[in-house]
C-alpha distance (Angstrom), angle and dihedral (degrees) to the residues before:
residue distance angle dihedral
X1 . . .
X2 3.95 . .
X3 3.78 93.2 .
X4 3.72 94.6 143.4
X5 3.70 93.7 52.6
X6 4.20 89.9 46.7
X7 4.10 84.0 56.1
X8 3.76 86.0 46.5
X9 3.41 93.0 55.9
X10 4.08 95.7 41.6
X11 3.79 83.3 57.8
X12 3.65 101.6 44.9
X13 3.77 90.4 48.8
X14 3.99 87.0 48.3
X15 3.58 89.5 45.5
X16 3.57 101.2 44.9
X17 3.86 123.1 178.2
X18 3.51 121.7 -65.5
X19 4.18 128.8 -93.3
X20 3.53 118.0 -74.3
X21 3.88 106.3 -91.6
X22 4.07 91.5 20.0
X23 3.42 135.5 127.9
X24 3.64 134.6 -34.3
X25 3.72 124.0 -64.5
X26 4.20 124.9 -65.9
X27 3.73 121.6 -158.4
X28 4.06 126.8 -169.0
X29 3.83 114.6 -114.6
X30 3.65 118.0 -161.2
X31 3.99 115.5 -169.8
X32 4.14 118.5 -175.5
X33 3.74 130.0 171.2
X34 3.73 137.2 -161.5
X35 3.82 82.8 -141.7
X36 3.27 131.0 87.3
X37 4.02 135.0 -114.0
X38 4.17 96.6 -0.9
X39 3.71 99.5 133.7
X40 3.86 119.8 33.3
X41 3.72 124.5 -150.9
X42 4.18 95.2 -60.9
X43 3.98 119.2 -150.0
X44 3.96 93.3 -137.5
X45 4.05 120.8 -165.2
X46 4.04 115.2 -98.1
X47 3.29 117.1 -131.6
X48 4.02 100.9 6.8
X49 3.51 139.0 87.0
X50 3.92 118.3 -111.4
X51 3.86 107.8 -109.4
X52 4.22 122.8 -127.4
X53 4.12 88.7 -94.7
X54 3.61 94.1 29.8
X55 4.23 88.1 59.5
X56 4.39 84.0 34.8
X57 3.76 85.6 59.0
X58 4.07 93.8 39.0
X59 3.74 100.8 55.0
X60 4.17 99.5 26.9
X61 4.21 93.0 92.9
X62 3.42 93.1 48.1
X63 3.97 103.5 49.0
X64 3.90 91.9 46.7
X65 4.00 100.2 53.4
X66 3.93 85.3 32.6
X67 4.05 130.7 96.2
X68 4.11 106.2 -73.2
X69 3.99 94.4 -119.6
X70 3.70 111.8 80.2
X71 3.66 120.7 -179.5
X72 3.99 126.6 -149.6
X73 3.61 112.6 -159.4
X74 4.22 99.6 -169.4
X75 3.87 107.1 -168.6
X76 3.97 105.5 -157.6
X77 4.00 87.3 -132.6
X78 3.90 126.7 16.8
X79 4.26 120.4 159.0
X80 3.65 120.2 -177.9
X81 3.50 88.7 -117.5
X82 3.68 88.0 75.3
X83 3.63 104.9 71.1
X84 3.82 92.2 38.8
X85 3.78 84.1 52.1
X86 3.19 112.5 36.0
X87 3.87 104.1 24.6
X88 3.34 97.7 85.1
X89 3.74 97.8 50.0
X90 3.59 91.9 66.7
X91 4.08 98.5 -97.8
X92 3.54 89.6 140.1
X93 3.75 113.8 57.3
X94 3.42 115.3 146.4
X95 4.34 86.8 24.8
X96 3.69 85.9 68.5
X97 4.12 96.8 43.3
X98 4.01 87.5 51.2
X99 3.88 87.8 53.5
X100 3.65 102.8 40.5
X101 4.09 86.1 55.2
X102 3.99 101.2 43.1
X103 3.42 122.8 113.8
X104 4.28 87.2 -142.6
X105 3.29 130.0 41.4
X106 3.99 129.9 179.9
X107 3.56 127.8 164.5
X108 4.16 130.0 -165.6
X109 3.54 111.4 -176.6
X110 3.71 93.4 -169.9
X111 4.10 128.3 34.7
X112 3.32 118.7 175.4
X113 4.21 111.2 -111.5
X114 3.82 90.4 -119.5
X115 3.70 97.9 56.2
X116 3.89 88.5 39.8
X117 3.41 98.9 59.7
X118 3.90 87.4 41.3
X119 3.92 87.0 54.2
X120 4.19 92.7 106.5
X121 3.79 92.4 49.3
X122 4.18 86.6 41.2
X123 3.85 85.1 57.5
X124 3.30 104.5 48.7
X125 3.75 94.5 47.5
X126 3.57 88.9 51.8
X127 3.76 93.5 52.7
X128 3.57 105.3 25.4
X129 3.35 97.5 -125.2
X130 3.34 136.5 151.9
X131 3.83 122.6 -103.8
X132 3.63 119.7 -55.2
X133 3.82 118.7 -86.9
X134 4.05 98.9 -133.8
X135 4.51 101.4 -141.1
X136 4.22 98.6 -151.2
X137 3.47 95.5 -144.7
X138 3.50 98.1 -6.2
X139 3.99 101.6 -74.1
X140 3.31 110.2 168.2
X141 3.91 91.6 172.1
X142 4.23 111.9 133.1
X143 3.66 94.3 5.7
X144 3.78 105.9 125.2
X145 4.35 102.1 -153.8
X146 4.14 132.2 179.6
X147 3.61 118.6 -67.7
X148 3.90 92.8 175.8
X149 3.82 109.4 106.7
X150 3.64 114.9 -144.1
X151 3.63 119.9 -61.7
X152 3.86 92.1 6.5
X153 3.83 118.0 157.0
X154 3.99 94.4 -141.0
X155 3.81 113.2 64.3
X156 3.96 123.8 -135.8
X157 3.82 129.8 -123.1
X158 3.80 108.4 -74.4
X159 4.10 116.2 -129.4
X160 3.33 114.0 -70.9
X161 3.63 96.5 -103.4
X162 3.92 93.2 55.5
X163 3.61 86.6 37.2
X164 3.61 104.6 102.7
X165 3.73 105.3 29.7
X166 4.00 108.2 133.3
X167 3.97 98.5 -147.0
X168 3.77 84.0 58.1
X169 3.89 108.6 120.7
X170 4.09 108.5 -131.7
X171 4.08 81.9 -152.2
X172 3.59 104.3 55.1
X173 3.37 135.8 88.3
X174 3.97 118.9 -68.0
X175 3.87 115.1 -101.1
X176 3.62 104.1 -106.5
X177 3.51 115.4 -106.5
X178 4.10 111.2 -142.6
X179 3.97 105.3 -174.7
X180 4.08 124.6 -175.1
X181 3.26 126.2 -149.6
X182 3.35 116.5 -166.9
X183 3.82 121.4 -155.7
X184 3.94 126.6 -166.8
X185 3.53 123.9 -149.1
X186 3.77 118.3 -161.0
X187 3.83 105.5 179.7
X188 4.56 134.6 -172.6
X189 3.32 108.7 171.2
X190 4.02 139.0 -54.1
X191 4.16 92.1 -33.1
X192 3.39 92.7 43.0
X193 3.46 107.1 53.8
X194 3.69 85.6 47.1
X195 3.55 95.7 61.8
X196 3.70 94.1 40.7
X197 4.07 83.3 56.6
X198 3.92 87.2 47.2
X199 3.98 91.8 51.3
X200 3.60 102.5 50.7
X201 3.90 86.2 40.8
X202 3.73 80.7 69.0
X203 3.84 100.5 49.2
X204 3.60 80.9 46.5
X205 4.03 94.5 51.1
X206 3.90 83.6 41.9
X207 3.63 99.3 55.0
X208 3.89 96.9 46.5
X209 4.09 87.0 42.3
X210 3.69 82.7 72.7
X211 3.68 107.5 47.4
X212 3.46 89.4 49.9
X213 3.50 97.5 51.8
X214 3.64 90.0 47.6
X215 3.83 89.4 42.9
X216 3.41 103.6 -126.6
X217 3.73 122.7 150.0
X218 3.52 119.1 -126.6
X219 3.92 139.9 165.0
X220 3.56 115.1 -143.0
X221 3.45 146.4 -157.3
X222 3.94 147.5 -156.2
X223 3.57 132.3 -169.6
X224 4.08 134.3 108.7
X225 3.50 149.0 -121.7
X226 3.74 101.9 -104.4
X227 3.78 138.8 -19.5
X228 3.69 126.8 -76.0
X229 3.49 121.3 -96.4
X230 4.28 108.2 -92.5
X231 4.23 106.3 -97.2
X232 4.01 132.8 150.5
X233 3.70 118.6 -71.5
X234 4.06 119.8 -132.3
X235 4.50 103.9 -125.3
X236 3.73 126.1 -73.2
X237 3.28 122.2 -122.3
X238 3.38 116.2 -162.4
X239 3.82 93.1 174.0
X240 3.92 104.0 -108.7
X241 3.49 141.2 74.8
X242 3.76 88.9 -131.1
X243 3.28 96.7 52.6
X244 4.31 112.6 68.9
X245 4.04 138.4 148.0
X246 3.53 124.1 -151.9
X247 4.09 97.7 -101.4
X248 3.58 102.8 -123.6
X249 3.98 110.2 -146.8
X250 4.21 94.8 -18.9
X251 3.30 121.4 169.2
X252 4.09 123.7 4.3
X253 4.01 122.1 -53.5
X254 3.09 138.3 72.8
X255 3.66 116.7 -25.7
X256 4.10 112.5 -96.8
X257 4.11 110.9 -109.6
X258 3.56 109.1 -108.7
X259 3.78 124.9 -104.5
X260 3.93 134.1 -80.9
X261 4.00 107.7 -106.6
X262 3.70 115.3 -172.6
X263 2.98 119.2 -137.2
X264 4.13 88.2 49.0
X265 3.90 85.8 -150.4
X266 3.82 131.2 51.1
X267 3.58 119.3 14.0
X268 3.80 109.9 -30.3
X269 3.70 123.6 -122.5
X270 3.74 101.9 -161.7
X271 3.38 130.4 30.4
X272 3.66 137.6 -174.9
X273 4.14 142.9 178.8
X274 3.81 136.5 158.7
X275 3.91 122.9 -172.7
X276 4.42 79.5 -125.7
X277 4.14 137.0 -2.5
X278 3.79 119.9 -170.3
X279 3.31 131.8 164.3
X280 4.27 128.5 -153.3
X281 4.09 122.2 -146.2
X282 3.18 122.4 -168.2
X283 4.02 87.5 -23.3
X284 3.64 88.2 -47.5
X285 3.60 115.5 124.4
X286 3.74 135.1 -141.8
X287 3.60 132.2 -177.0
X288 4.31 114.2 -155.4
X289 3.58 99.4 173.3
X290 4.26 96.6 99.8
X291 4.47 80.3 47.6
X292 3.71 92.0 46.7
X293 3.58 98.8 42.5
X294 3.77 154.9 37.0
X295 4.06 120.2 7.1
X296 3.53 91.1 -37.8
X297 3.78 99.5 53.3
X298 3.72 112.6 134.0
X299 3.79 104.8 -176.2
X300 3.78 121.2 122.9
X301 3.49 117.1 -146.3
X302 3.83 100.5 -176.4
X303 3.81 90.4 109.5
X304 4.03 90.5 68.7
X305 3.82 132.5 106.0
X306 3.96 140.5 169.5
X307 3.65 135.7 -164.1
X308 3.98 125.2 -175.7
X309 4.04 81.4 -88.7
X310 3.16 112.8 25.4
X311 4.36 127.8 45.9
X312 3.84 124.6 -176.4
X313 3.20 125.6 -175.2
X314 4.06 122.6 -173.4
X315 3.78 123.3 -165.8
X316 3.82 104.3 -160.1
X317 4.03 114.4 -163.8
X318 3.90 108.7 -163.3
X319 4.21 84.4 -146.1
X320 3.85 132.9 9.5
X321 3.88 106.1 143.6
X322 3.75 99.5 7.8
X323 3.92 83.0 -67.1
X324 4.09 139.4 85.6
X325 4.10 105.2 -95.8
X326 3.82 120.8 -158.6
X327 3.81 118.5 -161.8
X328 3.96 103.5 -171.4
X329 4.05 115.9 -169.3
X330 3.82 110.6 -164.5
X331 3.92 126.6 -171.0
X332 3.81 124.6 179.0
X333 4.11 124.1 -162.5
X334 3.65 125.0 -160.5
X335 3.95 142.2 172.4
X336 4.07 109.3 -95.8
X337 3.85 102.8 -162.8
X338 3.87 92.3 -165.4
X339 4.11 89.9 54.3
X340 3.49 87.6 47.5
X341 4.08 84.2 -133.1
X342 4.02 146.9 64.5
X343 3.60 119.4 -86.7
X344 3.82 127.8 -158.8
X345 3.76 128.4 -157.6
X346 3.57 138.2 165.3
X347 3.48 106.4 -110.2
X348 3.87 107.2 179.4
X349 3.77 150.3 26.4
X350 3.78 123.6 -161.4
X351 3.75 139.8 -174.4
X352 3.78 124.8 -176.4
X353 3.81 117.0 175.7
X354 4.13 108.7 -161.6
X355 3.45 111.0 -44.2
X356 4.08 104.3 -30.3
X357 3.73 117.8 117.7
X358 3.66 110.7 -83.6
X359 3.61 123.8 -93.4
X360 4.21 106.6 -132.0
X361 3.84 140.3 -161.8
X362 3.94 131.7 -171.3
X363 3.77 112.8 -141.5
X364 3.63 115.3 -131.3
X365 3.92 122.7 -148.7
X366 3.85 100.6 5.8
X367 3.75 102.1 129.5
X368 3.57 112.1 124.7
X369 4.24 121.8 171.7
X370 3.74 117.7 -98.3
X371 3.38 116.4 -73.3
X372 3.83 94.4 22.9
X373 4.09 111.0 95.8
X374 4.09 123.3 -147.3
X375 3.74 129.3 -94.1
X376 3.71 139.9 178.4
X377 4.06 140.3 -176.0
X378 3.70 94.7 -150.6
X379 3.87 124.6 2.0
X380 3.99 113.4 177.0
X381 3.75 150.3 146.8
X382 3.30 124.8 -98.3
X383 3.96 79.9 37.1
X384 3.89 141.6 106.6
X385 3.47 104.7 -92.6
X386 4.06 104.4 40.2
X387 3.84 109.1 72.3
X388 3.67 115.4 -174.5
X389 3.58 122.9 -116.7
X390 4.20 128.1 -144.3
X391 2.61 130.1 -61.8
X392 3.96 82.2 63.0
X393 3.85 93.8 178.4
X394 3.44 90.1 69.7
X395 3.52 96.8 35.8
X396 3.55 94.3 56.7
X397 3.76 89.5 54.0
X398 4.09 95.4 69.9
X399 3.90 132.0 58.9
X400 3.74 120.7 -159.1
X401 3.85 130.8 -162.4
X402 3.26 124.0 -178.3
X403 4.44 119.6 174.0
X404 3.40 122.3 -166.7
X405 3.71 99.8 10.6
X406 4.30 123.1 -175.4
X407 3.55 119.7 159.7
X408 4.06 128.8 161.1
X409 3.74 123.1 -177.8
X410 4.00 101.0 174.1
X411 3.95 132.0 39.6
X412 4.17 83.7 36.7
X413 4.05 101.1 175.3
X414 3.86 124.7 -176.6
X415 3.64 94.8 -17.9
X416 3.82 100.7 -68.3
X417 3.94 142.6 75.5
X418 3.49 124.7 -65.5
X419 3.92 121.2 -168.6
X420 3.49 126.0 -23.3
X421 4.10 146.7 -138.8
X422 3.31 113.6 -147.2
X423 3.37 121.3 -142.8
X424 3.82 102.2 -132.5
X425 4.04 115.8 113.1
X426 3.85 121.2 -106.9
X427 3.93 81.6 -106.0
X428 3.50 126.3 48.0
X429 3.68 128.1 -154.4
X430 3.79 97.1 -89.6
X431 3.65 88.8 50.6
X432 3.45 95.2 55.6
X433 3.95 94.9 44.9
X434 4.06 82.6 59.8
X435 3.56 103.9 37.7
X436 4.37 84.8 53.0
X437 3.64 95.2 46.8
X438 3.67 93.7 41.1
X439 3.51 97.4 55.3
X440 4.36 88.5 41.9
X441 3.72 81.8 65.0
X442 3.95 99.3 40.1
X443 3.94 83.3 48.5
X444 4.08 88.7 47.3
X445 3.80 87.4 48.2
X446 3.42 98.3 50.4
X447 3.84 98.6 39.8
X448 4.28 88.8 56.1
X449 3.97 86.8 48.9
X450 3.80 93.8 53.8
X451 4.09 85.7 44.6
X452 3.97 87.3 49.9
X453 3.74 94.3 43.3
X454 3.67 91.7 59.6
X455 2.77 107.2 48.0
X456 3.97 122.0 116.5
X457 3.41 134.9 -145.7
X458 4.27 122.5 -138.2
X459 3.29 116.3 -96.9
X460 3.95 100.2 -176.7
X461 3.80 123.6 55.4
X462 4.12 131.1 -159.1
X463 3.84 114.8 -119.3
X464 4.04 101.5 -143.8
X465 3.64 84.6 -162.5
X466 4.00 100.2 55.4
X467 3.64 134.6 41.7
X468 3.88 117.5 -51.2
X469 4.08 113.2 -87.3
X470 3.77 109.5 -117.7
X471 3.90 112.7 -141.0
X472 3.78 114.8 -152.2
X473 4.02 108.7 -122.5
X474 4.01 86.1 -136.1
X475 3.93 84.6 66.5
């Protein structure tokens, strides 16, 4: 029913907002019609915001051939991270009801802020209307709108102030009616934005209540006039345990330090983070997570490199031990033909303290489809899922714990993580305490009803009375 805003939502979360620092503001636009056909399936750019001619050119087809009363609903505040964080906790009620019946449907995850604050002047260039008609509130009370749909032969009643000009012809087109709805957004925290969502999902309900009662065909519009100020987001839940984004300030605290990107400058093509890396010598432990990251970070990435198939990415430490430590990360990609596909995976870990030989370990399970990236709760040695590599002496010498862990070095978009594969098996432990014990007691059952089934009964009988009854040994 609200498939349109479920594909917003996929691309927001793909999308993601931009680096700290970045570019200039991106707003969501939402456009739905009561007509049908107005917008065909649109190949929109990743990664970048649609331009003022670029969103001119993108929405002109539709509002020509469409109904002539267009509504603008301009929220005072909108971020992308409010559909991805708020859609799916049912902040958008009657949103999702007017999208799941429209005839039209297009969705722009990102518009530039120039050509959304131009959007009023956009539409009524585009139409040829006359200046918008700001709704306070929404009130559509003694307005007099279209009720010709598209291509009709009879025309509607004009607005009220066109209504009853003489050189009007009755047979001509209607006057385009270009309506804005304003829609403030007063926001404290998590629960408040939420409601603030909530109420202006009513206004919006409200508004569209009426022109359907009435009738009237109408495309519509949402967007705002500038992005919402930067707060915490509640979890995604995308609704799978292999499916998982790194939560970006979740929960209260202290706000998480942001990833590593390599390279530093430009858009990155690897990135990593983990909520704490240490590493154990010789029983001697050593936490890097205030050198790796945050304002303190002292890693060196300089060492690092990436090709379409192969990323590296090489944390250099000027001094852990009394020596220079390398931590390398590698992660391959190739084309499975059978998957139709390429996968990614994190293939390797190494560690090389000052010039020893380096001490390796092969990564077990961390294939993830192209673009997903790789995380993981708990990744260790000794431990299930790092195997160590020969030389084994030297392996064996070095212990490696890494919480939290999300890297991606392929499918990079906008400077942070897309989707992720999570490390966890198909079958956790529980499951596989049941499945053994079930089929210990399936293999019981069935080994007792073989027993039982042959069995034989006697056939031949002693006579205590008479002589004894000889039983052939061949029997």
């Amino acid at each position: 029913m609200a498939a349109a805003l479920w594909a917003l939502i996929g691309a927001l979360a793909a999308l993601g907002p931009g680096p700290a620092g970045a570019a200039a503001p991106r707003l969501p636009l939402l456009v739905w019609s009561t007509e049908r056909s107005l917008w065909p399936p649109q190949s929109l750019p990743a990664g970048r915001a649609l331009s003022e001619p670029e969103l001119q050119e993108l929405l002109e087809p539709g509002l020509r051939r469409g109904p002539r009363t267009v509504l603008l609903f301009l929220q005072e505040q909108l971020s992308l991270e409010d559909f991805t964080a708020f859609g799916a906790h049912g902040a958008f009620p009657r949103l999702q009801d007017a999208l799941g019946s429209a005839g039209s449907a297009l969705t722009v995850p990102a518009v530039a802020g120039a050509a959304a604050a131009a959007l009023p002047l956009t539409l009524q260039r585009l139409l040829g209307a006359p200046p918008p008609l700001r709704l306070p509130g929404g009130a559509l009370a003694g307005l007099r709108l279209n009720r010709t749909e598209p291509g009709s032969d009879h025309p509607s009643d004009h607005p009220s102030d066109h209504s009853d000009d003489p050189q009007s012809d009755p047979q001509s087109d209607p006057q385009p009616s270009l309506l804005l709805v304003g829609l403030p957004h007063r926001r404290s925290g998590l629960m408040g934005a939420r409601e603030a969502l909530s109420r202006n999902d009513a206004v919006l309900g409200e508004v569209l209540r009426v022109l359907q009662e009435e009738r009237i065909p109408y495309t519509a519009l949402l967007s705002a006039e500038r992005p919402a100020d930067p707060r915490p987001s509640p979890p995604l839940d995308f609704g799978g345990p292999r499916r998982a984004l790194l939560a970006r300030g979740v929960g209260e605290g202290p706000a998480e330090p942001p990833p590593l990107r390599w390279p530093p400058q430009g858009d990155p093509k690897i990135l990593l983070w983990a909520r704490n890396l240490s590493v154990t010598l010789g029983g001697r432990p050593q936490d890097l997570t205030p050198k790796t990251f945050g304002g303190g970070a002292e890693v060196d990435l300089g060492g690092s490199s990436w090709s379409p198939h192969e990323a590296r990415l090489v944390l250099r430490y000027p001094e852990v031990f009394g020596e220079p430590l390398n931590i390398t990360f590698l992660l391959r990609r190739a084309w499975f033909p059978v998957s139709g596909r390429p996968w990614a995976w994190l293939e390797e870990i190494g560690v090389t303290l000052g010039g020893a030989p380096p001490a390796r370990f092969r990564i077990r399970g961390a294939a993830a489809p192209s673009p997903l990236g790789w995380r993981c709760g708990d990744l260790g040695t000794p431990g299930p899922l790092l195997l160590p590599l020969p030389p084994l002496e030297q392996s064996q010498r070095w212990g490696i714990r890494i919480r939290d862990l999300q890297v991606q070095g392929f499918n990079v978009s906008g400077g942070v993580f897309g989707g992720a594969s999570d490390c966890a098996g198909f079958f956790g432990v529980g499951a596989w305490m049941g499945l053994i014990s079930g089929g210990l007691l399936l293999g019981g059952l069935l080994l007792g009803g073989g027993v039982l089934l042959g069995l034989r009964p006697m056939d031949r009988f002693d006579d205590p009375r008479g002589p004894p009854l000889p039983v052939p040994l061949a029997e």
